[in-house]
Each structure stands twice: as C-alpha cells, then as structure tokens.
C-alpha positions in Angstrom: -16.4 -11.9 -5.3 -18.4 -10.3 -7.8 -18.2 -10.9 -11.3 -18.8 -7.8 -13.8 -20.2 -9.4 -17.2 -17.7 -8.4 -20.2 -18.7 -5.1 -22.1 -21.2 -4.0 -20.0 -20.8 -1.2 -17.4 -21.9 -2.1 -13.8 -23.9 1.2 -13.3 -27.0 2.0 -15.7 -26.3 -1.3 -17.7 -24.6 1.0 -20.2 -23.4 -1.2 -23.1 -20.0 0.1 -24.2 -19.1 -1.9 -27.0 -18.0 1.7 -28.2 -14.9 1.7 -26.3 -14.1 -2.3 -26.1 -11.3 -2.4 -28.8 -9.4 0.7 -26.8 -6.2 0.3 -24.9 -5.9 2.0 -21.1 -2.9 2.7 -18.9 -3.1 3.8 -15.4 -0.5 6.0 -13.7 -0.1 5.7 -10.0 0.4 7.4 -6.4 0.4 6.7 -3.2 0.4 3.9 -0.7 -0.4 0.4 -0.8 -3.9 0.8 -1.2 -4.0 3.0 -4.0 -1.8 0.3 -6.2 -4.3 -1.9 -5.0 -7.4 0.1 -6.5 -5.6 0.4 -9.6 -5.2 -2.9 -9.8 -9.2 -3.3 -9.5 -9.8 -0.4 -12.3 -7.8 -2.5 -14.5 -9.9 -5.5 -13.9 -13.0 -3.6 -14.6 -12.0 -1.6 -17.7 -10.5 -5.5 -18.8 -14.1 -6.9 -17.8 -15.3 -4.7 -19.9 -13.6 -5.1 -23.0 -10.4 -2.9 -22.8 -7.2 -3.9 -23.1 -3.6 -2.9 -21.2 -1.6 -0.9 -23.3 1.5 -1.6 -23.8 2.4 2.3 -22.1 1.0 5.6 -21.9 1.8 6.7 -25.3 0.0 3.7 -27.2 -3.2 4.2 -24.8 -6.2 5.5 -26.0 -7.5 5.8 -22.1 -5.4 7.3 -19.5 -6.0 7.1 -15.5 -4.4 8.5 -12.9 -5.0 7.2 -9.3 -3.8 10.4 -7.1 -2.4 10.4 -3.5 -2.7 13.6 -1.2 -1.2 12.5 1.7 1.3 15.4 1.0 0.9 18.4 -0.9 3.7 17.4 -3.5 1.4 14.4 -5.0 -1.2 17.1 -5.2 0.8 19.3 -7.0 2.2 16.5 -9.0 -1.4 15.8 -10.5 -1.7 19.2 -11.6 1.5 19.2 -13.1 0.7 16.0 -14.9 -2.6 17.5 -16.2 -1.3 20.3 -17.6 1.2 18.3 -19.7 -1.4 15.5 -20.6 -3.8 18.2 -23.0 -0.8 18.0 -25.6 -1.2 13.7 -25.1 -4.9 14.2 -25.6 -4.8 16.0 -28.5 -2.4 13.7 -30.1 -5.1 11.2 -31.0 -8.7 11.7 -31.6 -11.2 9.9 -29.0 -8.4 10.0 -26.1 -9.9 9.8 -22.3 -8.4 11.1 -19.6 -9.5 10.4 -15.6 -8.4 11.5 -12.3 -9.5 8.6 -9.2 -8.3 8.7 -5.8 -7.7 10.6 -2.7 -7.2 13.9 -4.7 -10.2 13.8 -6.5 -12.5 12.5 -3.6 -10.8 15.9 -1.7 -11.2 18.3 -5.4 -13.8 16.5 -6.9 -15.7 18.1 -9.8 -13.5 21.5 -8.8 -10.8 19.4 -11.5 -13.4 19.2 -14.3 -13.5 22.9 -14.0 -9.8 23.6 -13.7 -8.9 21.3 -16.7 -11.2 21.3 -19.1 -9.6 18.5 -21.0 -10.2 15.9 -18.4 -13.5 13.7 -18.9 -13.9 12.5 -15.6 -13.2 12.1 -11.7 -13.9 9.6 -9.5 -13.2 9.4 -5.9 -12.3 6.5 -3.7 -15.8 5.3 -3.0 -16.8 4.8 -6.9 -14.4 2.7 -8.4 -17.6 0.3 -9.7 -18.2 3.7 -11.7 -15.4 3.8 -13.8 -16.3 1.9 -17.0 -19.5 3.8 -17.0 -18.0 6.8 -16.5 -15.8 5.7 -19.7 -18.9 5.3 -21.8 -20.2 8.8 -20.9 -16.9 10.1 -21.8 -17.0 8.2 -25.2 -20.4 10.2 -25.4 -19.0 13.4 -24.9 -20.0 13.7 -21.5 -18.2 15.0 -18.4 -18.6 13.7 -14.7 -17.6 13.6 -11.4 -18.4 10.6 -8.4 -16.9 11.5 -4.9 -20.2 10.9 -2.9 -18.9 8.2 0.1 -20.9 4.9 -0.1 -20.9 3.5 3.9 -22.1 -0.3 2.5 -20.4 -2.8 1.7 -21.4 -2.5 -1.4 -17.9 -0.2 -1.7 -15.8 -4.0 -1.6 -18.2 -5.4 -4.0 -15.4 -6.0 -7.1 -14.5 -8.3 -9.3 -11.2 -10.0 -9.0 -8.1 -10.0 -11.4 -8.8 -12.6 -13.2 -6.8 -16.0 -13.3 -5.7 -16.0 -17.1 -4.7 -12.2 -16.7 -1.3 -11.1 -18.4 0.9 -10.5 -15.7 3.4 -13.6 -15.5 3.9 -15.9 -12.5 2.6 -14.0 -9.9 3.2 -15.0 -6.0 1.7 -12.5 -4.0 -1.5 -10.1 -4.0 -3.0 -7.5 -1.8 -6.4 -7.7 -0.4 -8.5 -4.9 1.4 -10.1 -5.9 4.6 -11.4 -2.8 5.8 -11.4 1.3 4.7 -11.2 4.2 5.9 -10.7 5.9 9.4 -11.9 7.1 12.4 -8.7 8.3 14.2 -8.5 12.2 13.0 -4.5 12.6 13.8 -4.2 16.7 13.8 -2.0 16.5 10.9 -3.8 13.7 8.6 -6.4 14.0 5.5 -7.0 10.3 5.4 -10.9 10.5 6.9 -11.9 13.0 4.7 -10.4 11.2 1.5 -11.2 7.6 2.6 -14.2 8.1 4.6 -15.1 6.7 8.3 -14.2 2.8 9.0 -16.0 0.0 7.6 -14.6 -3.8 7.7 -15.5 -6.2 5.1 -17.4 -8.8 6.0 -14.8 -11.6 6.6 -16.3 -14.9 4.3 -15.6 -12.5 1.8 -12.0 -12.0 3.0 -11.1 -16.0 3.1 -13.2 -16.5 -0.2 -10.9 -14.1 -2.1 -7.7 -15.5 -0.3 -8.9 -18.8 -0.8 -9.4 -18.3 -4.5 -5.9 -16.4 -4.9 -4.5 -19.6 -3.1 -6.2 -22.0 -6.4 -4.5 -18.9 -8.5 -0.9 -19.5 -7.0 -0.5 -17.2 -4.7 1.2 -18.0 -2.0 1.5 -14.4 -0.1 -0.9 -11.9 1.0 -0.7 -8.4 2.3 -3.9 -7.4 4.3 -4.6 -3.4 3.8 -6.7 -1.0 5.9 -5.9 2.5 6.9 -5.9 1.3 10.4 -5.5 -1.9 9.5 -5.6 -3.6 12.8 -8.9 -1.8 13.9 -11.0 -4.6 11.7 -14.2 -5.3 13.0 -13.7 -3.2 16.3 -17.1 -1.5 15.9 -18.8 -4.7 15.3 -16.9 -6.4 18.4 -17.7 -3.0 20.4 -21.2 -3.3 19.9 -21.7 -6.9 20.2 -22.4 -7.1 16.5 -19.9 -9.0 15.0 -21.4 -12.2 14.4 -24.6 -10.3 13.3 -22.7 -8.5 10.6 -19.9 -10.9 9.9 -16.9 -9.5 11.1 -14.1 -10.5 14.0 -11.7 -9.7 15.8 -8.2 -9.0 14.0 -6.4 -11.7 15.4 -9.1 -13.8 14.8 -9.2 -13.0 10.9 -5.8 -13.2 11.1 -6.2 -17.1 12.0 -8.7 -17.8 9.8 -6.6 -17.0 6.5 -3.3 -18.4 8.3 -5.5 -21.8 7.7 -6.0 -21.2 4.2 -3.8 -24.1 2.1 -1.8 -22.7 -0.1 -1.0 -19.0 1.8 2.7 -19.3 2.6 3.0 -15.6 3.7 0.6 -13.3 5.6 1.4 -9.4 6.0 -0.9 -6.8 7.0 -0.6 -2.8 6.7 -0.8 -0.1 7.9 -1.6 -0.7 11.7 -2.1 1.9 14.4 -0.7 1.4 17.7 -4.1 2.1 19.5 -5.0 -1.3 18.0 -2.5 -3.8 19.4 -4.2 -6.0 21.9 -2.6 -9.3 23.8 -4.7 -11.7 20.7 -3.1 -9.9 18.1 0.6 -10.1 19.7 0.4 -13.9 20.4 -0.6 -13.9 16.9 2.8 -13.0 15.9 4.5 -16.4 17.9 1.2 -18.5 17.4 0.5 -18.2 13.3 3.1 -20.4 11.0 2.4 -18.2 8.1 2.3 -14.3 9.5 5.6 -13.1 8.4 8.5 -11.6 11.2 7.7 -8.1 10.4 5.4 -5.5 10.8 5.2 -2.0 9.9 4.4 -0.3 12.6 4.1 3.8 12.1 4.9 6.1 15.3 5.4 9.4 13.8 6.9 11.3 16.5 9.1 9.8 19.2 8.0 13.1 21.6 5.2 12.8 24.1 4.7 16.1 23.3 4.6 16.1 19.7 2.4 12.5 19.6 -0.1 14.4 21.6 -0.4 17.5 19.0 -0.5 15.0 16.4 -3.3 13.6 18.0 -2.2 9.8 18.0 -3.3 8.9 21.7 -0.2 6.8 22.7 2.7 7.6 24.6 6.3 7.0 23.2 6.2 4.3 26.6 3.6 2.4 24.9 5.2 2.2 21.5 8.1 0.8 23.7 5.6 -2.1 25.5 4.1 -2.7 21.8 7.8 -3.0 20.4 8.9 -5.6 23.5 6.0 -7.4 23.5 6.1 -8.8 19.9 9.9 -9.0 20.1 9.3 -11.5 23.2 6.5 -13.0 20.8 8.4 -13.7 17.8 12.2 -12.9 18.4 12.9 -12.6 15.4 10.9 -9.9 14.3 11.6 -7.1 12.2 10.1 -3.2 12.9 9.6 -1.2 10.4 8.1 2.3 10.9 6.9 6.0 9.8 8.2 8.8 11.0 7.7 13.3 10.4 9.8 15.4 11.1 9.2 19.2 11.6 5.7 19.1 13.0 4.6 22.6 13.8 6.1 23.5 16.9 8.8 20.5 17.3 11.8 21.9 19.0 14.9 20.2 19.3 14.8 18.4 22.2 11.2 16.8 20.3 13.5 15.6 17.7 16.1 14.4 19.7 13.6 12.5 21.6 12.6 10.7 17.8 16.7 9.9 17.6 16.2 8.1 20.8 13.0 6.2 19.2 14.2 5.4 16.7 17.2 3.5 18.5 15.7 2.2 21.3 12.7 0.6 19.5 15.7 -1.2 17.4 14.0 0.1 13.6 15.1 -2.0 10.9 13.8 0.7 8.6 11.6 4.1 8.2 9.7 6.1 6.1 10.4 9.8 6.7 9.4 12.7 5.3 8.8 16.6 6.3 5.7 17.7 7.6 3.6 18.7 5.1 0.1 20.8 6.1 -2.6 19.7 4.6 -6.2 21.5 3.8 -8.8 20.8 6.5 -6.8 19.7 9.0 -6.6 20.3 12.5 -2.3 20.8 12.2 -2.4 23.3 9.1 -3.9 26.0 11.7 -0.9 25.4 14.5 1.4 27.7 15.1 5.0 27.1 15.8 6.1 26.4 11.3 9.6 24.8 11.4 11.8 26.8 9.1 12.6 24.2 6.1 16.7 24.8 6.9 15.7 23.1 10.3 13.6 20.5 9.0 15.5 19.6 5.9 18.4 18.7 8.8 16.5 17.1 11.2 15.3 14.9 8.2 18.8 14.1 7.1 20.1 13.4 10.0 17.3 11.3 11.1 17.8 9.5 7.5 21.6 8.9 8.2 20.6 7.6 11.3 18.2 5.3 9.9 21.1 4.4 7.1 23.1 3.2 10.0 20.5 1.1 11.9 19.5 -0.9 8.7 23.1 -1.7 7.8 23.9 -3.1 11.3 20.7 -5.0 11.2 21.3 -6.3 7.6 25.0 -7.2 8.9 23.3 -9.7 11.4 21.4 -11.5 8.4 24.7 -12.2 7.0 25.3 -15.9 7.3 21.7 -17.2 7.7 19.7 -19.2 4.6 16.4 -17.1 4.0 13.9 -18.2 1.4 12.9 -15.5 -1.0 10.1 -14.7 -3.2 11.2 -13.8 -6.2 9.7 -10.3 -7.7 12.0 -10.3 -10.7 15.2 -8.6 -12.0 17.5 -6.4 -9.9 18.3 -3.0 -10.6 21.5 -3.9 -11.2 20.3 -6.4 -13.9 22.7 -8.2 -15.7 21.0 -11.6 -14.1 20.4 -10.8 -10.5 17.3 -11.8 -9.2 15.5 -9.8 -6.8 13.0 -10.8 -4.2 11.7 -9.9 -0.8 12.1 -12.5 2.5 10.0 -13.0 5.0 11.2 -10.0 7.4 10.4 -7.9 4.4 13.9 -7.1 3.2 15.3 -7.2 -0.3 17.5 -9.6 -1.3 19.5 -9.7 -4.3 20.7 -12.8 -5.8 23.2 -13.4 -8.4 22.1 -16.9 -10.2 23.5 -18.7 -13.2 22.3 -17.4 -16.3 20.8 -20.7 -17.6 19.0 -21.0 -14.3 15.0 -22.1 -14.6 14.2 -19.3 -11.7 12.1 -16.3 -11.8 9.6 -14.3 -10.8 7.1 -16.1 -8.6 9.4 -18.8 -7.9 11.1 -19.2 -4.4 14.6 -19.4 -3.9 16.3 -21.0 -0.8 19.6 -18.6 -0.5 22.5 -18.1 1.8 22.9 -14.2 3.0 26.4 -13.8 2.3 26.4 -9.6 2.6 25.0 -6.7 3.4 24.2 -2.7 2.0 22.0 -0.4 4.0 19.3 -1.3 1.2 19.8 -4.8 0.6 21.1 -8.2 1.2 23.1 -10.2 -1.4 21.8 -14.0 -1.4 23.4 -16.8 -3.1 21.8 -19.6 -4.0 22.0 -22.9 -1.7 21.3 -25.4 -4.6 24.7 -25.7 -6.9 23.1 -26.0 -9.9 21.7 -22.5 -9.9 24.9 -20.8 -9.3 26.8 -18.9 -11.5 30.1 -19.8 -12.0 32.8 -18.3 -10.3 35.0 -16.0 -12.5 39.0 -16.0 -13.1 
C-alpha cells in the first residue's frame, strides 16, 4: 500500500501546511463500504497533518460520506446541509464536503444548491480530498465525480499502526468495486462505476500487514463481492493482470498467520460456483456465515428486478453451503413493495424467507430511484400495503431469529469483543463467528475489552442477541443476593 508523505496533498503536490493544525470529523451513510472510505479519508486528511476531532462541534473540517441507495439518505444530506450553514458560520475558516454515492450521482449540481459547501467528491476521488482541502483553505470551490477505471482508484494509504483507535481486532478491506449487474431497481453502477478487482498481492499485502497490526478478522467488500476477478478469469487474463478466482483469493488470505476470521460482503447469487462453496467446509478461518441478499422470494418479481436467478436456485445455493458447512448461518436482504408485487409475490417472499431457514434480514420498502430501469414501472404499491407487508415480513423475521438464537443456547462460542453493550453498566459486547451479537455480563475488575476474545457459554436468547457468560471463573461477576 501506498504511503502519502505528511502535509503534502497527493494531487498537484499542493503543500498544505495551511490547514495541518485543523481538526476534521466525518459523518457517515451507508453500507459497509462507505464506513470503509471514510475510514481511508481519515487516514489521508491524518497523513496530511489534520487531526480527529473530538466531535463535530470542535471540528474545523466537516465530511459527510452520503449513501443513495434510497431516497431517504438523499434527502437526509440535504437536510443535513441546510442545517450545517449555521455550523459554518460559527467559526471562521470552517470546511464543509459532501463524498460518496450522492455526490458521484449530484456532483457539482450541490455546489450550486448550497453555496456554503466547499467541495464534492465522488466515489472515484477519494486521493483528491486533502487537495481539495487546500483549495477550499484558498477560497476555492470544486467538484471530482469523473470515474477512474485503474487501479489507480485502490491506490491508498493504510490506517496507520500507531493510530488512536484502541485495541482494534478486525478491519475491512476492498477487493474489488463497482458493478456490472444493472438490477431494474438499483443505482449502484452509476454511483460506483463498472467492476474492477484489485490486483490480489495487493489484497494479501494489506491483510498481511493488518495481521503484524493485530488484527485478527477481516471483512472482504465488493458490490458483488464474489464476482472478483471474473473478467480476468473470463478472458484468460488473470494471471496477466493479477487477479483469481474468488475462492482462490479466498485461500490465499485464509493462509495468512495471524487472520483468525475471514467474512466477505455483499455477494450476488449469480456468483456462487462449486470452488467457492467447498470453500465454506474447506477454509479453517472463513466464518459460518454469509450474507447472502435475494430481494424477492417471487420468480416473477426477481425477474422484474432483474436479478437473473430463480427463487429454485437461491434454494440449491442455500443447501449447498448448509451440506458444506452445517453449521452455517444465512443472513439476507429483502424489498418489499416492488412496483407491481401482488400478494401472492409477497407471500411467496414469506415462504423464502422460511424455507431458506434466514437467521436474519435487512428489509426495507421499495424505494425508486433516478435513472433506473424500476422508477419507470407501472404497478406503485400503495404505502398502506407496503408498510404491512413490511411489518409482517419483520415480525416474521423477529420470529425466525429468536428460534435460531434459542438453538445457540447451551453452546461455548468465542467472541470478539467490540466494546460496551447498550445496556452498559459492564456488559461487554462482541460479535461470534456466525455473526451474531453476544452480550456478556463480566466482572467489573475484569482485564477484558475491546479487541480481546472471550471464550463464553450461550446461556439465553432475544431476537437481537445472545447473552454469554464467561467460561473462565475469574472473569465473572459475582452472583447477587
């Protein structure tokens, strides 16, 4: 990975000593990915001489990294906007910048519309951002949403070992961008571009360094994450360009000492192949879960969407990794009031969602979206009908996850501690390696935290949670009267 020499912005070899001694915060939406590209802004704006503030009201440089996968985070930005003038004008020599999917979609249209906001950067142009800063420091006002196909786009420095952020224990790590699927009802492509996968020495030379850095779990991201390097294998090009198979990747960073857990999101069902299932039995370190979003448990529905698998193959998919690993936990995304769903479309998601055995789902409303192929289709769901179908799809779910959490009870698990509870008052919180939270009372005196792993038993069970207790004695609180 690339190093970006301190105080000196990567584009134009801008010196900005000018802003070094400011503070930035960065406010985020979105998915996995976007937390991740926030994370790299942070390393650039700290390679080049900024510091994190301690929260957005001691920053003198505010980001916000914007999702617009549904209209609400669009309208969410413009809401935040509005309100952030008054912050600006709090404090001479504030910044303010938009990044992400919203202004890769907008782009300089938000200079226009806000006149307070010094720049906007989309997706692509993340290297940008510190120089961007220096123009704003200038006075100047920009926008960068042009796409950049090379691999140039993954060329970024990584957090830094000594960074400020405690005992970390897990990290995510792109290995490819954008997408080439066009589902009717999706503005990924245009936001994130067309596919490209990252060459893979520089995959296991970042996990490889993370491993020296202590962390001991991964989570591989892609839009589609599973199609890495199927262009290159395609073509016959992979070794030329230095990309793989999936699976093989897969192995490759499950050899890495020091990686403990492996997790990889989001895949597309298109992309499951025979290598990639045996994975799932074969690997010691890929965890007993994967996310695996179907959208639609309706033939009918999947094929408007555009998703080019049947609700059968999400079933062989499903069964296939279950007689991999048996174990196995599936998670999944689902939408409910896709233009033209009737009833009998959503009952047939009901009978998804139960026959695939979900441990847990994402679900939301449908939500049209500019540009694509679904905002044009007839058939709108009246929100009365959607709202229910969502509810009752949700109470469903509830169910499911309960039942499944009730089987955990009596196992020992090992989790990776993320930090407090929300019920605080002690309770450690952590994730296991089926992805599920597990809340764990310990003693207060207890040397365990965040970052540390914890051997627990699974003594009960919420439809959000597990409760843990500790096997080792010691760490236990004592029992009260």
């Amino acid at each position: 990975m690339r190093s970006v020499p301190p105080l000196t912005a990567p584009f134009g070899g801008c010196e900005i000593d000018s802003v070094a001694s400011k503070r930035f915060a960065i406010r985020t939406y979105g998915c996995q990915m976007n937390v991740h590209d926030s994370e790299k802004v942070a390393t650039l704006l700290e390679d080049s001489g900024l510091s994190a503030a301690d929260g957005e009201g001691d920053a003198d440089v505010l980001v916000i990294n914007t999702c617009s996968i549904r209209d609400k985070a669009e309208h969410q930005l413009y809401s935040d906007l509005g309100k952030l003038r008054a912050w600006k004008a709090e404090k001479p020599g504030r910044v303010v910048g938009v990044g992400g999917c919203v202004a890769q979609q907008v782009g300089d249209k938000l200079l226009g519309r806000f006149d307070h906001l010094d720049f906007v950067y989309g997706t692509h142009n993340l290297r940008k951002v510190p120089a961007m800063l220096e123009q704003a420091d200038r006075g100047q006002r920009a926008a960068w949403v042009d796409e950049e196909a090379s691999q140039d786009r993954f060329d970024l420095p990584m957090r830094r070992p000594d960074a400020p952020v405690g005992r970390r224990h897990k990290a995510f790590v792109t290995v490819m961008e954008g997408c080439d699927m066009f589902c009717s009802f999706c503005i990924v492509p245009s936001t994130r571009g067309r596919e490209i996968s990252r060459v893979a020495v520089e995959i296991e030379a970042e996990v490889a360094a993370l491993a020296e850095q202590g962390i001991r779990e991964v989570t591989l991201l892609g839009q589609t994450v599973n199609a890495y390097g199927r262009h290159d294998v395609r073509r016959g090009k992979a070794a030329t360009v230095g990309t793989m198979p999936f699976a093989e990747l897969l192995a490759r960073l499950d050899a890495i000492p020091g990686i403990e857990r492996i997790r990889y999101t989001s895949p597309h069902p298109l992309f499951y192949d025979d290598a990639l299932i045996r994975a799932h039995g074969e690997l010691a370190h890929l965890c007993p879960h994967v996310h695996l979003p179907v959208q639609s448990g309706s033939n009918r529905i999947l094929e408007a969407m555009r998703r080019r698998y049947t609700r059968e193959r999400y079933f062989e998919i499903v069964d296939a990794l279950r007689a991999a690993r048996p174990d196995i936990a599936i998670t999944s995304d689902l939408i409910v009031g896709f233009p033209g769903e009737s009833e009998a479309d959503f009952e047939d998601t009901l009978g998804l969602v139960e026959r695939a055995g979900l441990v847990d789902s994402f679900s939301f409303k449908y939500s049209p979206r500019p540009g694509t192929t679904a905002a044009d289709m007839a058939g709108e769901v009246p929100a009365e009908i959607a709202q229910d179908r969502l509810e009752r799809l949700q109470s469903q779910q509830k169910a499911q996850t309960l039942a499944y959490h009730e089987t955990r009870v009596g196992q020992t698990s090992l989790v990776f501690v993320d930090g407090e509870s929300r019920k605080g008052q002690g309770q450690l919180s952590g994730r296991d390696p089926h992805h599920r939270v597990v809340n764990v009372d310990v003693a207060p005196e207890a040397p365990v935290g965040p970052g540390d792993a914890l051997v627990v038993d699974l003594v009960a069970a919420t439809p959000h949670s597990l409760l843990g207790r500790p096997v080792d004695p010691a760490l236990q609180p004592v029992p009260r009267d």
